[in-house]
N, C-alpha and C positions, 0 to 999 in steps of 0.2 A: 742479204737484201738490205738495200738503203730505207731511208725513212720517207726518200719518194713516194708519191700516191699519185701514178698516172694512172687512169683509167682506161684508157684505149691506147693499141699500137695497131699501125697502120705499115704492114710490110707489103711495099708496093714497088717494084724498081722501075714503072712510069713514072714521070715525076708531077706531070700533070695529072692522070689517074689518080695519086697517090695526094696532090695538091685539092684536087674537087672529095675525095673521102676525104680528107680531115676537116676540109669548109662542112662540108653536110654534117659530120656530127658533131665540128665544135658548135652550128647554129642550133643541133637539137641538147645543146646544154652538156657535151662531155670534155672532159681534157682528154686531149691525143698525145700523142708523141708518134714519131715516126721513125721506121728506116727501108731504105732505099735496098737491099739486099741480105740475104740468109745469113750472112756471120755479124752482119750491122747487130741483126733483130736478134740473135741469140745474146750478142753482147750485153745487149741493153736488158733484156727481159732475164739475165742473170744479176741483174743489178738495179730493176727496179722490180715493182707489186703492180700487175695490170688485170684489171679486172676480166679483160677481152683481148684479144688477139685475131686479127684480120692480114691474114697470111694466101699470097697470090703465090702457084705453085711454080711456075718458072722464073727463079728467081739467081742471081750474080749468086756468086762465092757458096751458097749454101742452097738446094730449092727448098722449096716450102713443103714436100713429104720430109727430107732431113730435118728440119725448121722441127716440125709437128713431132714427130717421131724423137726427138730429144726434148720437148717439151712435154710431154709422156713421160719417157724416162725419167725423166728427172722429180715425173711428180708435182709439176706447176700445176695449181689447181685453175688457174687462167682459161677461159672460156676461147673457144677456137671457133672461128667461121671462115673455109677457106675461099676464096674470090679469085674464079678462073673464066679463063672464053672456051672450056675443054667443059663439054659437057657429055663427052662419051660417058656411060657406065663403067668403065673398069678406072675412070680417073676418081668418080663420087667414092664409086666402093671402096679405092685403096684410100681417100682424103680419113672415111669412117671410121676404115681397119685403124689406122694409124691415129684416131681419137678423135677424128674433127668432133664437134657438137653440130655445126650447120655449115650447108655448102652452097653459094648461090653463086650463078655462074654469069659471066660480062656478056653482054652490055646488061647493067639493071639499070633502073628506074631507083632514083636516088631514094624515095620512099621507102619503095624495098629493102634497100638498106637499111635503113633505120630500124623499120621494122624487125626485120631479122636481128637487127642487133637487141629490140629490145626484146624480143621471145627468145634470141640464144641466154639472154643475161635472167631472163624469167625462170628457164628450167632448171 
């Protein structure tokens, strides 16, 4: 790990989605960092310390069950909230199996966000 200290990662391969989550939580006071897809975000997050991770499950190169499921293995203690428009039960359950902390499903209310980020970084 580097001596980076981002706070948040934003895996979003919208780019505008992924542009309105990092406005809404830089304006509630966090540093973001971003990536656009699954091998983007393991890169990074092998190489920086991020307190949260904000992981959409359909995602380029890597999705976000792979994403989550090596970030598990590996033991990142990084807090998981995954952000999907799949709000079936078999998508929540396997986000859980696989170690999400919190799972809120698109379209939310930018509030919601924040919120859930601040009770996923609470527990």
């Amino acid at each position: 790990m580097s001596d980076k200290n981002k706070e948040i990662l934003v895996v979003e391969d919208d780019e505008l989605i992924r542009g309105l989550q990092k406005n809404k939580l830089e304006k509630a006071g966090y540093e973001v960092d971003e990536a656009q897809n699954g091998l983007e975000a393991w890169n990074k997050i092998k190489d920086n310390r991020y307190i949260l991770i904000l992981i959409d499950i359909f995602l380029p190169k890597m999705d976000g069950f792979q994403l989550l499921k090596n970030i598990r293995s590996q033991e990142i203690p990084a807090k998981t909230i995954v952000l999907s428009s799949k709000s079936q039960d078999k998508y929540i359950k396997k986000a859980f199996d696989l170690g999400a902390d919190s799972y809120l499903t698109k379209p939310f209310d930018p509030a919601n966000l924040i919120k859930t980020v601040r009770t996923t970084l609470e527990s």
